[in-house]
C-alpha positions as CSV (number, residue, x, y, z in Angstrom):
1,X,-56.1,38.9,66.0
2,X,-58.5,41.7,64.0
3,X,-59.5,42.4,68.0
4,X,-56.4,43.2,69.1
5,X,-55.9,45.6,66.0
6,X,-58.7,47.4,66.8
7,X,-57.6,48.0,70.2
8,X,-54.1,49.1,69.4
9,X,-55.6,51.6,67.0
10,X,-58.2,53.4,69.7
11,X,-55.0,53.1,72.2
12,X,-52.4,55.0,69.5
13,X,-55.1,56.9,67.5
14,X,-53.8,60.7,68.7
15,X,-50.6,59.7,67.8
16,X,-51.8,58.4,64.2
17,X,-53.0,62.0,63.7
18,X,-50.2,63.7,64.8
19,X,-47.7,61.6,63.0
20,X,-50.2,62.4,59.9
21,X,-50.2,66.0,60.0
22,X,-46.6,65.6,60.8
23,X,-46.1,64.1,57.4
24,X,-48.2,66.8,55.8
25,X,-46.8,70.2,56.9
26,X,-43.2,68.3,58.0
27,X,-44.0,70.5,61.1
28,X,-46.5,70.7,64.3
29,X,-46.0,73.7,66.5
30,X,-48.7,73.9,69.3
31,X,-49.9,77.8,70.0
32,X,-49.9,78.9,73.6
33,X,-51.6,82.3,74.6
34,X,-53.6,85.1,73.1
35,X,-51.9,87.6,70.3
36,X,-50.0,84.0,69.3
37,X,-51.2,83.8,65.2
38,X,-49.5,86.4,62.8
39,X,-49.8,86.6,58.8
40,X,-46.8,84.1,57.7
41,X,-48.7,81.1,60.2
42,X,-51.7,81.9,57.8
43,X,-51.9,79.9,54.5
44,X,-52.4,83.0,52.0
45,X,-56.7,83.2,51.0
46,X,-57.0,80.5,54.3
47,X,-59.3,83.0,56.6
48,X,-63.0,82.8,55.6
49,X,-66.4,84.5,57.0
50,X,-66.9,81.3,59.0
51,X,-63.3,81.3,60.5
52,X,-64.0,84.8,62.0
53,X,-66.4,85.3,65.5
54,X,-69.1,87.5,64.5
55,X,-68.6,90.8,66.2
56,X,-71.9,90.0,68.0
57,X,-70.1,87.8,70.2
58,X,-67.4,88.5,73.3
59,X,-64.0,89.0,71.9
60,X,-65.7,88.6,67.8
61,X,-64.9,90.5,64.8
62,X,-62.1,92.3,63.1
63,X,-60.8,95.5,64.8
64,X,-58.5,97.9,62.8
65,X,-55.3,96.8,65.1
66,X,-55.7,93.0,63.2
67,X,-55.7,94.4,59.9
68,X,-52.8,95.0,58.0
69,X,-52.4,98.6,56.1
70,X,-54.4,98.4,52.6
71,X,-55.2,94.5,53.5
72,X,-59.4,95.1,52.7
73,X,-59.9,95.8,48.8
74,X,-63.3,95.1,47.1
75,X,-63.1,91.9,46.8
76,X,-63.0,91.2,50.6
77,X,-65.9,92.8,51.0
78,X,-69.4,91.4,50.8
79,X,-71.9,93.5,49.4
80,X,-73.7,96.1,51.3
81,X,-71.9,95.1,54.3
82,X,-70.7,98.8,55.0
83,X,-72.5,101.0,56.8
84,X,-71.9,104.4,58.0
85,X,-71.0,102.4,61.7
86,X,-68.7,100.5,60.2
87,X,-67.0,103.8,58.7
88,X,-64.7,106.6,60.9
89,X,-66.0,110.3,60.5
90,X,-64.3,112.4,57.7
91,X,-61.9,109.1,56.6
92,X,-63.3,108.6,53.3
93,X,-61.6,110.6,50.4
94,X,-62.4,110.5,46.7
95,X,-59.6,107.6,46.4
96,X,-61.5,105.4,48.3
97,X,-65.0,105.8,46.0
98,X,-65.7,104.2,42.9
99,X,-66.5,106.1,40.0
100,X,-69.9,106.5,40.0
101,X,-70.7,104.9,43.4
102,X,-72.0,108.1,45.0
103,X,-76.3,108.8,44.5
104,X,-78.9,110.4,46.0
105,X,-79.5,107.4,48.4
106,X,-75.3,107.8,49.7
107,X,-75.9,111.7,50.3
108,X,-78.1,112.6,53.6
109,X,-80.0,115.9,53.4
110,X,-78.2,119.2,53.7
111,X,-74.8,117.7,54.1
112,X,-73.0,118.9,51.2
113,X,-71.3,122.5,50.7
114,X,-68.8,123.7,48.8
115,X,-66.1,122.7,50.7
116,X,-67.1,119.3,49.9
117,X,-67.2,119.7,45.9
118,X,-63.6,119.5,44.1
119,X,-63.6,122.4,41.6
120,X,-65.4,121.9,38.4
121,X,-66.7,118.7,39.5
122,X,-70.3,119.1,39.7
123,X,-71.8,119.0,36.1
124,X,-75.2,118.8,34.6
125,X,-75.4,115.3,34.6
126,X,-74.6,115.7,38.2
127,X,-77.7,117.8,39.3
128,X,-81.2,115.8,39.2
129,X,-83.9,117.9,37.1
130,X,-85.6,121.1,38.9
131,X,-83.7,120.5,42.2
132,X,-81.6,123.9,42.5
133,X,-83.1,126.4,44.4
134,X,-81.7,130.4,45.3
135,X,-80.6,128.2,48.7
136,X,-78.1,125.9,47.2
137,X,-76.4,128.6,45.1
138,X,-74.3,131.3,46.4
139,X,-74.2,134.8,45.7
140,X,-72.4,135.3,42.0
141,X,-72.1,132.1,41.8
142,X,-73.6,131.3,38.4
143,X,-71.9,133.0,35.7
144,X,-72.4,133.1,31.8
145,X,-70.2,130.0,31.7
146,X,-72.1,128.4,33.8
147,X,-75.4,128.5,31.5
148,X,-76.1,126.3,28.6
149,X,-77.9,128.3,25.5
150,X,-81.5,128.2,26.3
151,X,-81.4,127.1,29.6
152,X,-83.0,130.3,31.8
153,X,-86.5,130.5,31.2
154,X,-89.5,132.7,32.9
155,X,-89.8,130.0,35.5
156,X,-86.4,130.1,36.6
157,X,-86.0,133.5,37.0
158,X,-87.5,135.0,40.1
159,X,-89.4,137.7,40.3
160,X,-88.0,141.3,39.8
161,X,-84.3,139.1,39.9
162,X,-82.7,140.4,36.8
163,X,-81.7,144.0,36.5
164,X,-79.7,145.6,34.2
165,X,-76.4,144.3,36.0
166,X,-77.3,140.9,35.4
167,X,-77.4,141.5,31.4
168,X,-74.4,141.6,29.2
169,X,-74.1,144.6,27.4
170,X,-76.8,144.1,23.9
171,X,-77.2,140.6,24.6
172,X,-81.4,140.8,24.9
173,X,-82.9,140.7,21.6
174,X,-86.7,140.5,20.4
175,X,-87.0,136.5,20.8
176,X,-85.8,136.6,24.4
177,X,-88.7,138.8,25.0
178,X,-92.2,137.9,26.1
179,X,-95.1,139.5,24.3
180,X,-96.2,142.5,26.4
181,X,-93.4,141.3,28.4
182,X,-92.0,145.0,29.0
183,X,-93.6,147.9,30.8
184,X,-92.8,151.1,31.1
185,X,-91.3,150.5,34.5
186,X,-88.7,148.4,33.1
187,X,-87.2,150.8,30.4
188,X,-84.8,153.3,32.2
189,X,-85.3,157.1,31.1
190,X,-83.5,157.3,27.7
191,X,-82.5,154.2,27.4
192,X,-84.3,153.3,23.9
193,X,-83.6,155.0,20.8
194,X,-84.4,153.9,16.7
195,X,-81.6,151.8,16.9
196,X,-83.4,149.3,19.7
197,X,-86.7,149.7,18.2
198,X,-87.8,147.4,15.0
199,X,-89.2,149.1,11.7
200,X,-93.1,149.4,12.2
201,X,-92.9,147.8,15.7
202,X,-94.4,151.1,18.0
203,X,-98.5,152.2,16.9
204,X,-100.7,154.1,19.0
205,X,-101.5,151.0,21.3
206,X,-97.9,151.2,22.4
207,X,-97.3,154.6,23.1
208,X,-99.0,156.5,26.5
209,X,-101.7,159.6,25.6
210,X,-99.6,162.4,26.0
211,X,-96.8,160.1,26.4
212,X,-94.1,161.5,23.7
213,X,-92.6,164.9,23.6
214,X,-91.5,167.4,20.9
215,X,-87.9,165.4,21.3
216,X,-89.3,162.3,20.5
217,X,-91.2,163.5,17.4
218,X,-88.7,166.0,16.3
219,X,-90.8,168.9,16.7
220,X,-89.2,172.1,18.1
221,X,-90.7,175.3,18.7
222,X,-89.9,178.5,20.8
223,X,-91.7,181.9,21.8
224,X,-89.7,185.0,21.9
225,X,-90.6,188.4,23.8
226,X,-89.6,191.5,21.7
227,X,-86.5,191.7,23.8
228,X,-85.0,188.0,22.5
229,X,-86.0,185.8,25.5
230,X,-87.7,183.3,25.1
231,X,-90.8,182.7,26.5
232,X,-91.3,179.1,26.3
233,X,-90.4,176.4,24.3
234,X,-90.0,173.1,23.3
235,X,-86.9,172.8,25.8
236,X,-83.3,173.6,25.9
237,X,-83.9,176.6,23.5
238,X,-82.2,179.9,23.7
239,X,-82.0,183.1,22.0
240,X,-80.6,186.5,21.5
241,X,-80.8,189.3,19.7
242,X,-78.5,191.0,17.0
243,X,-78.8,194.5,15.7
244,X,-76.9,194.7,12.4
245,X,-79.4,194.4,10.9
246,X,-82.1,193.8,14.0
247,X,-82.8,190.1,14.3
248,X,-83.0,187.1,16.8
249,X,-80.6,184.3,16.9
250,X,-82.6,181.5,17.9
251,X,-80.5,177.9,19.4
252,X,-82.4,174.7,19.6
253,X,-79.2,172.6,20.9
254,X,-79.6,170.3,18.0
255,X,-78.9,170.2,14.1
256,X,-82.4,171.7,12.7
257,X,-80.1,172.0,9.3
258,X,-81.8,170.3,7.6
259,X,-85.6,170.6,9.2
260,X,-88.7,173.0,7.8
261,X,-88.8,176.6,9.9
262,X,-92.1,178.6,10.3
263,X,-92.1,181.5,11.8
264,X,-95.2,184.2,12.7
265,X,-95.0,187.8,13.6
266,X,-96.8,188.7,16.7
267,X,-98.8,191.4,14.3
268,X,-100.7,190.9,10.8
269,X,-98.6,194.6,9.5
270,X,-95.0,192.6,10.5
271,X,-93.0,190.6,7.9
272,X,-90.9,188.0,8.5
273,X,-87.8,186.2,7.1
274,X,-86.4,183.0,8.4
275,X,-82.8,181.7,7.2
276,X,-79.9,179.7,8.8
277,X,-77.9,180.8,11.5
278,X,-73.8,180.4,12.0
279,X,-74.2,177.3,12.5
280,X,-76.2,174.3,12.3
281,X,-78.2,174.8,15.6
282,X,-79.1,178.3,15.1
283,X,-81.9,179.8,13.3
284,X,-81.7,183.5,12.2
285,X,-85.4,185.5,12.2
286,X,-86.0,188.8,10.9
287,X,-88.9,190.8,11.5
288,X,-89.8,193.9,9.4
289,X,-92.3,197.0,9.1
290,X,-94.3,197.2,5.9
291,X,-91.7,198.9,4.1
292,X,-89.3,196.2,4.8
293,X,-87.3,197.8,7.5
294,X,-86.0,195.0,10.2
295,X,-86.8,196.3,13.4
296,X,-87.7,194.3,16.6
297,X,-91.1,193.6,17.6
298,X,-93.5,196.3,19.1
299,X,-94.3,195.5,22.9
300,X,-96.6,192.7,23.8
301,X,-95.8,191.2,20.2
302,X,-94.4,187.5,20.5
303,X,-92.9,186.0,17.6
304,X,-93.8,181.9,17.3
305,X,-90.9,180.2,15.6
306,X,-91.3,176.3,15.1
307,X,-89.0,173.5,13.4
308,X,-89.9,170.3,12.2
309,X,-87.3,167.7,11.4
């Protein structure tokens, strides 16, 4: 009896398993050709790694056309399973990176510009330390904003890189400056007056032999020929002459108003008188004879006129 059991079951045992799958699902469909298996014949999180041919083999692996739109999120990827190959040229956009998921070892060499940078996205957190160089930054393209306070030292300035165009207007003050760190060939002509210099800050070491002129030290002076002109001067001095009574009118260009003048006749017998002119910048000079008479000079007798301020 158990015999003949034992052969009906080997005899019927397709049938067992088709009448068991049958009472499963409720239905068995049989799948002719290629192309045949679409999403609803799929039982939703059914398709594993092992399910799939590996792309190594004829006909394996996942093309685009079997995907659905959006069908591959993070969590259907494995980790470090893509690689530039597995990636089209220029598909990624900022939507498809994590926050934080792009560093150095994502970025080849010399592949990013600025039409790759959204604006205002690169910050200093951004930049790894004492990596910029003149080549990655484009002409004007840092500004004061883009400076923290204290950031710009000697080292990262190059050399003879900063000119007056590249300072805001009284912006440099004396802790910005090096000691010795200014020569003469930095300093354009006139471009320092008491109000850039500190109290006590210039000696002798500072200043060149010969190096200042009777502007700088507000000494003025002027020679004048009997006739009123002048034979030399400090600079920018002019004169003429007046005859009621006879005198020289003597301009130095600048307020001497206030200042000490000393004149001297061009002869021991001459007097000499010196008071303000008509107007701050003139100085008035009288000579006389012995008697007191104004007169002009005699020939070849220079008058020296000088003004300290």
């Amino acid at each position: 009896m158990s015999r003949r059991i034992s052969e009906h079951l080997r005899s019927n045992v397709v049938g067992y398993i088709a009448l068991f799958c049958f009472a499963m699902s409720g239905t068995a469909v049989a799948l002719n050709g290629s192309n045949t298996v679409f999403s609803d014949d799929i039982v939703n999180n059914a398709v594993r790694s092992e399910d799939v041919r590996d792309d190594t083999l004829t006909d394996g692996g996942l093309a685009a056309v079997d995907l659905a739109p959006n069908s591959v999120g993070s969590s259907e990827v494995a980790n470090g399973a893509i690689g530039s190959d597995e990636v089209a040229s220029d598909s990624l956009g900022f939507n498809d990176l994590a926050t934080g998921s792009v560093g150095s070892l994502e970025i080849a060499n010399d592949v990013v510009g600025s039409n790759h940078l959204k604006e205002s996205s690169v910050s200093s957190s951004e930049v790894a330390l004492n990596t910029l160089t003149d080549l990655d930054l484009g002409t004007n393209s840092v500004g004061s904003l883009e400076i923290a306070d204290n950031a710009v030292g000697s080292t990262e300035i190059a050399t003879g890189a900063v000119g007056t165009s590249e300072i805001a207007t009284e912006t440099i003050n004396t802790t910005d400056i090096a000691t010795d760190g200014v020569r003469s060939s930095d300093i354009s002509q006139d471009a320092v007056d008491d109000s850039e210099i500190v109290a006590g800050a210039v000696g002798s070491s500072e200043v060149a032999d010969f190096g200042l002129t009777n502007q700088d030290i507000s000494v003025f002076y002027a020679v004048l020929n009997p006739n009123g002109t002048v034979a030399r001067s400090s600079g920018g001095v002019t004169a003429t002459t007046d005859t009621g009574p006879e005198s020289y009118l003597v301009d130095f260009g600048r307020n001497v108003a206030s200042c000490a003048w000393v004149a001297t006749p061009g002869h021991f017998h001459e007097q000499i008188a010196v008071y303000p002119g008509s107007d701050v910048e003139k100085v008035t000079v009288v000579v006389s004879d012995d008697e007191g008479v104004p007169r002009f000079q005699e020939p070849n007798h220079r008058l020296h006129l000088v003004v300290v301020c």
